[in-house]
N, C-alpha and C positions, 0 to 999 in steps of 0.2 A: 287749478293745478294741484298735484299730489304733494305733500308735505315734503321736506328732503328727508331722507333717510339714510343715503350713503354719501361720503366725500368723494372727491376727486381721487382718491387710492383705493376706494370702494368699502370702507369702513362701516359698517353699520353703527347708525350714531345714536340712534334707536336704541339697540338692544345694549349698547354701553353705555347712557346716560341709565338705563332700567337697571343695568348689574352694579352702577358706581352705588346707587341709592337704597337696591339689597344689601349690598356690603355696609352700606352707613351705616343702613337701622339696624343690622346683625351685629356692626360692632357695637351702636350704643345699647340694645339690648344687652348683650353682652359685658356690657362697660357697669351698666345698672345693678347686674343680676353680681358682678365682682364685688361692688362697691358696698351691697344689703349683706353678703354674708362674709364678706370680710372681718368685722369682730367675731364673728361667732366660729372663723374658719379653726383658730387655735384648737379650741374643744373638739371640732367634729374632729379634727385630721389625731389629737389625740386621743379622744371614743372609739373611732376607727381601727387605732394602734392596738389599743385595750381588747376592741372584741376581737381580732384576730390573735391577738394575743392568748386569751382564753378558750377559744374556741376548742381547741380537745376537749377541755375539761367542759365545757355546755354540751359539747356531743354526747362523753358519758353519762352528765345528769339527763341528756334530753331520754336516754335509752333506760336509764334507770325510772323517770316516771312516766314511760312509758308514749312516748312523744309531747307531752306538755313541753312546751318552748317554753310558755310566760312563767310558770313555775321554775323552768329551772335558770331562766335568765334572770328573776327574782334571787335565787338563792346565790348564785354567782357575786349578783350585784351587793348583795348582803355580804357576804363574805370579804369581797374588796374592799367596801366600805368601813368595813370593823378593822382591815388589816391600815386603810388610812386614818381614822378617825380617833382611833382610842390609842395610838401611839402619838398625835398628834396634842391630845388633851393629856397626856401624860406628861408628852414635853413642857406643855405650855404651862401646866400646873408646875413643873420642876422650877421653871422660869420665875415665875410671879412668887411661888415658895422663898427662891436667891434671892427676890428683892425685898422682900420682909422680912427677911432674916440681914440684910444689909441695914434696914430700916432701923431695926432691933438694936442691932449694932451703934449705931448712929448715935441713937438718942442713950442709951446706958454710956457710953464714952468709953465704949474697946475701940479695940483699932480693927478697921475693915478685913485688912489683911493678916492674919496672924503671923508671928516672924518668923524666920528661918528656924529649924531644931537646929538641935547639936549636931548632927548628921552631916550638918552643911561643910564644917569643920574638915573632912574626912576629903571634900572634893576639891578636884584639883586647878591649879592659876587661872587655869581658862577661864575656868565658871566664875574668877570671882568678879566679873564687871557684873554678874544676874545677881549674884548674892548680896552685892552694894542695893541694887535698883530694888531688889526683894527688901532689903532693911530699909529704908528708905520710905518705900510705901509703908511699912508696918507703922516705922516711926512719926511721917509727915505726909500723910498721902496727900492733901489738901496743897501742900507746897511741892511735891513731883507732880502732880496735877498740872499747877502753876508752869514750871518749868517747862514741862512738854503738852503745852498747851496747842501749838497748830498741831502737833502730829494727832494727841489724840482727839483733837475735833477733828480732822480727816479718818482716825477711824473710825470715831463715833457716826461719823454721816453713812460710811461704807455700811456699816454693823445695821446700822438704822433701815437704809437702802435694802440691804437684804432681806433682814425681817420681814418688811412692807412687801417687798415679792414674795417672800415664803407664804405668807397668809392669801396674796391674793392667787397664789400658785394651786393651793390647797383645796383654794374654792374652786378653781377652774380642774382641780384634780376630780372634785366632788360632781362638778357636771358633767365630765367626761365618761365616767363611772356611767352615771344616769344615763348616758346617752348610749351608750358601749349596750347598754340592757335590751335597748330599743334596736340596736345594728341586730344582737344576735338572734334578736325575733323574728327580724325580715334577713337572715343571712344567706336565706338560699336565693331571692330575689337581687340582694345587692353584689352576692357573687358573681351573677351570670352576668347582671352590668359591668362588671371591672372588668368581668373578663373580656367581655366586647368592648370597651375602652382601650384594653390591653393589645388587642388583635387589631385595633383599628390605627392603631401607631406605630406599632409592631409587625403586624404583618401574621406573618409565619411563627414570628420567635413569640407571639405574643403571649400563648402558654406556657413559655418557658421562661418570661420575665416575670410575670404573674409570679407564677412556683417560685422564682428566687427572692421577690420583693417579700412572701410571705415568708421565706426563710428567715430569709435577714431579718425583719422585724423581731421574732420567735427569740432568734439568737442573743440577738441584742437586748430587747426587752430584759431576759430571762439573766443569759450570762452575764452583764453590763449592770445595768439597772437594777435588776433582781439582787444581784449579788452585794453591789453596792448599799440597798437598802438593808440584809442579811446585816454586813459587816456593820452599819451604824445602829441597828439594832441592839446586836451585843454590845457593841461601845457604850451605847444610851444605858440599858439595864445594868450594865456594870457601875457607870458614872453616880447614876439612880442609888444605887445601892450601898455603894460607897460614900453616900451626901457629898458629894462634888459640887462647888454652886456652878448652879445655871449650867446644870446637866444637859435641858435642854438645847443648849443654843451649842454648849459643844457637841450635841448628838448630829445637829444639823451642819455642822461646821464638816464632822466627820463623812456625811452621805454627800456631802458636794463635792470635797477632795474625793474621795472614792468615784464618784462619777465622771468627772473628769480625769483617772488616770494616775492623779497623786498617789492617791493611797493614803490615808488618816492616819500615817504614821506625825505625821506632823504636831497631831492635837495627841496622840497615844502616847508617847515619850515624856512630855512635858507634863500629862497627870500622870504616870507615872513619878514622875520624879516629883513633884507634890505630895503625891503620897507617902511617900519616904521620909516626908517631914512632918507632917501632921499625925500620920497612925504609926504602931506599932511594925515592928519589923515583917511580924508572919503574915501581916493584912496585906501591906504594903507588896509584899513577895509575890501573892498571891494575887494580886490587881496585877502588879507584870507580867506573870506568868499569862494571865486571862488576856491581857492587849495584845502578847504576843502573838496567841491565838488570835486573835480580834484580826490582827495587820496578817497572817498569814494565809487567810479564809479568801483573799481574789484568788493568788497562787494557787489553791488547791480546786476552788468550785468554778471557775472562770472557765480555765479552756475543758472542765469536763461539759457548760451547759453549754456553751456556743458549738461547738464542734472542731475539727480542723477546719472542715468544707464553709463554714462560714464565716470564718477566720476575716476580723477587722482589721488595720493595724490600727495601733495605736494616735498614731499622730491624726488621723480621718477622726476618731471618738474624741479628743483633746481639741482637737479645731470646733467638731461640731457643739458638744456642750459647753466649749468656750465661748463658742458665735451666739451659738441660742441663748445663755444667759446672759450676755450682754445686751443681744439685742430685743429678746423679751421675757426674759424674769425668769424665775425660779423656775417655771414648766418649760423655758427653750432648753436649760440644762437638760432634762430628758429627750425632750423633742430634737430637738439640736443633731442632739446622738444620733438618735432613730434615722433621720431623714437624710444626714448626708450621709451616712452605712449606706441606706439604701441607695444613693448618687453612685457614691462609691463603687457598689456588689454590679451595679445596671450598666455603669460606663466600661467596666473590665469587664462584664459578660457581650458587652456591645464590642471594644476592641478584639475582641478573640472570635466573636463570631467575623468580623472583616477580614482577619486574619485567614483563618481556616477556609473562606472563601474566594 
């Protein structure tokens, strides 16, 4: 007798025991291949960001030496590298400088804190609960310590917490770089894949998600990111310059409110007004003047890099580098950004196109 192969409803039982067990192994291949580059997905999907990000500029070095890719993906990669690297060790040296010069402090028997100038004098009821807590520390830091002891081991852990992501942010910044080198060397291979990826999800519009997913990126990177780095820059070299302790950590303090939306008015106001007790009036005037500039620089370079046409709101870029530093460290804060913009740009280019048809 012939094996069965159909049921009573006429089912082929054959050909859907052979499709259940396609689909098994396709999902656990599939399941496998998620699970091997899942660590490593962070980096690529930000290398990814980076080399589309750059890409004008590798086009013109590529025409400049004359189609050399790996030369001018080298020089690219060089150039990004110095612009992370050496503002990175600048901080960090600002940092470890603060704590030896605390050290210093410590053991000669000054007080950590220097106390309020006479200046303090001049300002009014409001401030003076800060100007009690400012003398205070001058006078007993060891014993305000004491007193606010759970708050500040809750900020000390927070402070800690960040740090540990920033470093390991930096590095997964540094691989990404590396990798970014290697996308734009294969960029005309990995293009024509996305772009069949794109068409194969897509359809029709699949050109025209593509073109917007590289907008947005572009915009974002650039106006967002870009600018928020710009803004903590000048903050940092000012802070730098002015021997502010632990210039560093408020440089960093500064580029994360700024990416998120704040604005680094938060940390620009309060050195400011530090300043105004420790140096001289025309220093002091002169560090204002500069932060004001500092806190005014999204307002002006913001909506000229993004454009209208790529226009985020706000509340989409505060969610996402909200989400993404929470949910993975100092590189979700960019990433964060990048990828739900891009949600974002895809879902209202998605509604409009249903609409219009």
């Amino acid at each position: 007798m012939e094996p069965l192969k159909t049921n009573s409803s006429g089912v082929n039982i054959e050909n859907t025991v052979d499709t259940i067990l396609r689909l098994g192994l396709l999902f656990i291949l599939f399941g496998l291949c998620i699970t091997f580059i899942l660590p490593f997905s962070l980096v690529l999907i930000w290398g990814a960001i980076v080399a589309i990000t750059v890409y004008p500029a590798f086009q013109g070095l590529v025409r400049i030496f004359r189609g050399r890719k790996v030369l001018a993906s080298i020089l690219v990669s060089l150039v990004m590298l110095s612009i992370l690297v050496i503002p990175t060790w600048m901080l960090t040296e600002s940092m470890l400088t603060g704590i030896m010069h605390f050290k210093d402090m410590y053991q000669s028997g000054l007080p950590l804190i220097p106390p309020p100038g006479d200046t303090v004098k001049d300002w009014p009821t409001i401030a003076q609960p800060i100007v009690n807590i400012w003398q205070s520390a001058s006078d007993n830091l060891q014993g305000l310590l004491i007193q606010h002891k759970e708050q500040l081991t809750t900020l000390g852990t927070w402070i800690l917490a960040a740090l540990t992501s920033f470093a390991t942010g930096v590095i997964q910044f540094l691989i990404s770089i590396l990798l970014s080198a290697v996308f734009l060397v294969f960029s005309e291979p990995l293009t024509n894949s996305s772009l069949k990826i794109f068409k194969r999800l897509a359809l029709t519009k699949g050109d025209n998600f593509a073109a917007l997913t590289i907008e947005t990126i572009r915009s974002v990177v650039v106006g967002i990111l870009g600018v928020a780095a710009i803004q903590a820059a000048m903050a940092g070299i000012a802070f730098y310059i002015a021997g502010v302790p632990f210039a560093g950590l408020w440089t960093i303090l500064c580029l994360m409110l700024s990416v998120i939306q704040i604005g680094s008015w938060p940390v620009l106001i309060p050195m400011s007004i530090y300043m105004f007790t420790i140096t001289s009036p025309l220093n002091a005037i002169l560090f204002a003047v500069w932060m004001i500039v500092v806190a005014s620089t999204d307002n002006v370079l913001t909506p000229i890099l993004m454009g209208r046409k790529s226009s985020v709101p706000m509340l989409v870029l505060l969610m996402g580098s909200m989400g993404g530093f929470i949910t993975i460290g100092f590189l979700g804060l960019f990433l964060g950004a990048v990828i739900l913009s891009i949600g974002y740009k895809l879902f209202d280019a998605w509604l409009n196109t249903e609409t219009q048809s």
